[in-house]
DRENLUM-229784 format. One record per residue (C-alpha): residue number from 1; x, y, z. Coordinates in nm, 4 decimals. Layout:
N
<seq=NUM	px=X	py=Y	pz=Z>
...
END
This chain:
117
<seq=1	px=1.1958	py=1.6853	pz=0.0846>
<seq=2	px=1.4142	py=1.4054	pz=0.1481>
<seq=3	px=1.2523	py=1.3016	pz=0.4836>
<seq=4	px=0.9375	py=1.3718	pz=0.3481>
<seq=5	px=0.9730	py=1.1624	pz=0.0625>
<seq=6	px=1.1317	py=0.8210	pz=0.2780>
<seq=7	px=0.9512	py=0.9098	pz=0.5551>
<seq=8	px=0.6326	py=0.8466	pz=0.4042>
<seq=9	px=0.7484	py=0.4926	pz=0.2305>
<seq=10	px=0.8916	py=0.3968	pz=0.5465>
<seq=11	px=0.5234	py=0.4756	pz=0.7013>
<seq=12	px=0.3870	py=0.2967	pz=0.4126>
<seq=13	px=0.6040	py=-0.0067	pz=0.4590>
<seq=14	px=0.5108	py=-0.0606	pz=0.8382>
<seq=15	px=0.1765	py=0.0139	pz=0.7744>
<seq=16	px=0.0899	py=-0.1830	pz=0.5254>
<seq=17	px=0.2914	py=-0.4701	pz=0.6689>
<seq=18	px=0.1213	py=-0.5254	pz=1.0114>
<seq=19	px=-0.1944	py=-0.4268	pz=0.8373>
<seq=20	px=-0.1490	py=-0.7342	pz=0.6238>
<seq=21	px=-0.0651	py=-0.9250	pz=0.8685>
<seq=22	px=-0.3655	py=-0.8015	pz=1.1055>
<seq=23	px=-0.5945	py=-0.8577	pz=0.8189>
<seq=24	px=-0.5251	py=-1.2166	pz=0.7285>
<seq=25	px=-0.7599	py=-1.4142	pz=0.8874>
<seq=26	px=-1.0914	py=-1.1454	pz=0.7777>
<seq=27	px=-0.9065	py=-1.1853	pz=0.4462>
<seq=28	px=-0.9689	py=-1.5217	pz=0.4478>
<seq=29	px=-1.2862	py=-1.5481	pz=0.5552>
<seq=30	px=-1.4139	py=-1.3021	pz=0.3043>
<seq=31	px=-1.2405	py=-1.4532	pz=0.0191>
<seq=32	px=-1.4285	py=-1.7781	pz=0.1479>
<seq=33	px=-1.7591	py=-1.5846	pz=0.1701>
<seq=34	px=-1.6668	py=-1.4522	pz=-0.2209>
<seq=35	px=-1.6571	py=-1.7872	pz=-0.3284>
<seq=36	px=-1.9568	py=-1.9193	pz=-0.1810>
<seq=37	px=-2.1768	py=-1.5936	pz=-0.3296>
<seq=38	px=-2.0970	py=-1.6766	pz=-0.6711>
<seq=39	px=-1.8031	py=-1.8264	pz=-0.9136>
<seq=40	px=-1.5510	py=-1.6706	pz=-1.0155>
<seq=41	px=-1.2003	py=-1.5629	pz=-0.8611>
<seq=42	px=-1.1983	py=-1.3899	pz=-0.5212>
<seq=43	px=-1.0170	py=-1.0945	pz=-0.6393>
<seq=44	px=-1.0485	py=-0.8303	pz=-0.9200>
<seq=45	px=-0.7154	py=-0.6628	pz=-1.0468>
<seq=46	px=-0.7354	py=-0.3601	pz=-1.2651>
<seq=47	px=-0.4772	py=-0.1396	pz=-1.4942>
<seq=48	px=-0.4035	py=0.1785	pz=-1.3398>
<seq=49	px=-0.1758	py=0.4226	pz=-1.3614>
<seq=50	px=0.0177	py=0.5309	pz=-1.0639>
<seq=51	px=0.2703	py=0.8943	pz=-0.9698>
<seq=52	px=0.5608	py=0.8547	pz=-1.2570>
<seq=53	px=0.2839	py=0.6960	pz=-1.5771>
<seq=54	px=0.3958	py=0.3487	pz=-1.5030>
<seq=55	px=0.0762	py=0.0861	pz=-1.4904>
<seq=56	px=0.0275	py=-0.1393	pz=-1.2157>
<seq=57	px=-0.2548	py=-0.3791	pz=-1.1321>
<seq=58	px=-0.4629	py=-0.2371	pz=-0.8651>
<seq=59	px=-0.6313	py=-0.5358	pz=-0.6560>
<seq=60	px=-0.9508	py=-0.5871	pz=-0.4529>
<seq=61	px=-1.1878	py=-0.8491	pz=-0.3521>
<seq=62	px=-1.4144	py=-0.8975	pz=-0.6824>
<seq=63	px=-1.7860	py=-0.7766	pz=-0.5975>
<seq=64	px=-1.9492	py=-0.8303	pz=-0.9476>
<seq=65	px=-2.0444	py=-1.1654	pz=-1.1274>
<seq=66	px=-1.8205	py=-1.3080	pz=-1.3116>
<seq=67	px=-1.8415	py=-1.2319	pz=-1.6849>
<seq=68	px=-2.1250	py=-1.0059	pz=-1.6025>
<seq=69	px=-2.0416	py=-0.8191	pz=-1.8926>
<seq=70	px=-2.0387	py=-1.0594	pz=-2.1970>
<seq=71	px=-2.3628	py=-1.2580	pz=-2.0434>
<seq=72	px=-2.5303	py=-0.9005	pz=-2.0515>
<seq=73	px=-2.6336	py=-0.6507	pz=-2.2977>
<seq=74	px=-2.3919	py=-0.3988	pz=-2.2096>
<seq=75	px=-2.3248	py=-0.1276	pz=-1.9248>
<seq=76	px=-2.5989	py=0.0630	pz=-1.7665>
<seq=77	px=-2.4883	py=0.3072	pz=-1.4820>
<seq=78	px=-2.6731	py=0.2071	pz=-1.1593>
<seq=79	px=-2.7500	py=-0.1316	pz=-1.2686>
<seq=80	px=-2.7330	py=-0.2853	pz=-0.9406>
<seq=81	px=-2.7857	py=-0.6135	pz=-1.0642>
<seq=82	px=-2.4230	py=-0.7141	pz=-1.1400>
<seq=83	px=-2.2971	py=-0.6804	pz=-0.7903>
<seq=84	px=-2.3075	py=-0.9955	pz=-0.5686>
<seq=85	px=-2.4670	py=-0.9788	pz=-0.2334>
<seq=86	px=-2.1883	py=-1.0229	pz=-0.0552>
<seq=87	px=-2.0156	py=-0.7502	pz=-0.2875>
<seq=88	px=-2.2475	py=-0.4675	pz=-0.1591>
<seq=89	px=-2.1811	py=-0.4923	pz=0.1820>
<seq=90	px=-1.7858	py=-0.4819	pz=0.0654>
<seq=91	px=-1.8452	py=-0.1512	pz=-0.1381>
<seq=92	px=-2.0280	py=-0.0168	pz=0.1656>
<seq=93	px=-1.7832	py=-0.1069	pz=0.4405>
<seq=94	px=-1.5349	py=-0.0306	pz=0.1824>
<seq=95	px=-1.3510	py=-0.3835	pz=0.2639>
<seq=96	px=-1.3021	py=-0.4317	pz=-0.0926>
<seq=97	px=-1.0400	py=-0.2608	pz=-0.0767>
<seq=98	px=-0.8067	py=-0.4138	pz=0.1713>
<seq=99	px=-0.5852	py=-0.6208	pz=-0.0781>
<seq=100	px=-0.5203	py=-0.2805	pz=-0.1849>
<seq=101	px=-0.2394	py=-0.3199	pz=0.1190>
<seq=102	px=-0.0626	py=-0.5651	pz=-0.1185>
<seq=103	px=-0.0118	py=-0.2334	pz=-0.3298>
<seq=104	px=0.0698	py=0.0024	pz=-0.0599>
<seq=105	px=0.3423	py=-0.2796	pz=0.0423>
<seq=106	px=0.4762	py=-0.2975	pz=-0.3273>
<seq=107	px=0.5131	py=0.0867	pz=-0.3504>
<seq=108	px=0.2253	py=0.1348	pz=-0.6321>
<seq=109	px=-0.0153	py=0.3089	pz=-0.4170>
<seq=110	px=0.0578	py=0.4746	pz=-0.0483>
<seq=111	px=-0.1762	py=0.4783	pz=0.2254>
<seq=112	px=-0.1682	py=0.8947	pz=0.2693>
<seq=113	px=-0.2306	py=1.0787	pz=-0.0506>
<seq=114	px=-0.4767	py=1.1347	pz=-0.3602>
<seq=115	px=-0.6857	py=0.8881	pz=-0.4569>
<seq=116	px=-0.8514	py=0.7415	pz=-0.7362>
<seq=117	px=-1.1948	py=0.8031	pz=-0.8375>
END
C-alpha cells in the first residue's frame, strides 16, 4: 500500500510536471485565443471537494461568457448560448481541462483515478 500510495504521487509529480512544461506554449496561445472570443478572465476556478473533504479550486480555461448568469434569466440545461465559440471546441477536444495539471502538480487531483462528473 505504501508503494502504491507514493508511487502514484511520484507518477503524478513527473507527469504533471513535463506535461506543464510541454503544454506552455498551446497554453498560451489558447489563453490568447480566450481573450480575443470574449472578456473576461482566461480561466474558470471552481470549489470542489477532493479524497480527505478538504476544498480546493479546480481550474480550467473559462468557456462561458462572462457574467452569463446575472445578464440572463437564469439556467436552462442545454442552453448552448452561454458558451463562447472558442469554448466549444475546448469542451470537445477536452483542452479545457489542461490547467487541471496545475492541480495534479499541487496534489488536489491525480492524473489516474475517479473523476468528477
Amino acid at each position: 500500500m505504501f508503494y502504491l500510495r507514493y508511487g502514484k504521487r511520484i507518477f503524478d509529480i513527473i507527469v504533471s510536471s513535463i506535461g506543464i512544461v510541454i503544454l506552455i506554449p498551446f497554453s498560451l496561445i489558447i489563453g490568447l485565443i480566450i481573450k480575443i472570443d470574449s472578456s473576461g478572465p482566461v480561466f474558470f476556478t471552481q470549489q470542489r471537494i477532493a479524497r480527505g473533504g478538504y476544498s480546493f479550486k479546480l481550474i480550467k480555461f473559462r468557456t462561458m461568457y462572462n457574467n452569463y448568469f446575472q445578464e440572463s434569466r437564469g439556467f436552462t440545461p442545454g442552453d448552448k448560448s452561454r458558451i463562447t465559440k472558442i469554448g466549444s471546441y475546448l469542451r470537445k477536444t477536452k483542452l479545457d481541462e489542461l490547467p487541471g495539471l496545475v492541480n495534479v502538480l499541487l496534489g488536489n487531483m491525480s492524473i489516474v483515478g475517479p473523476r468528477p462528473e
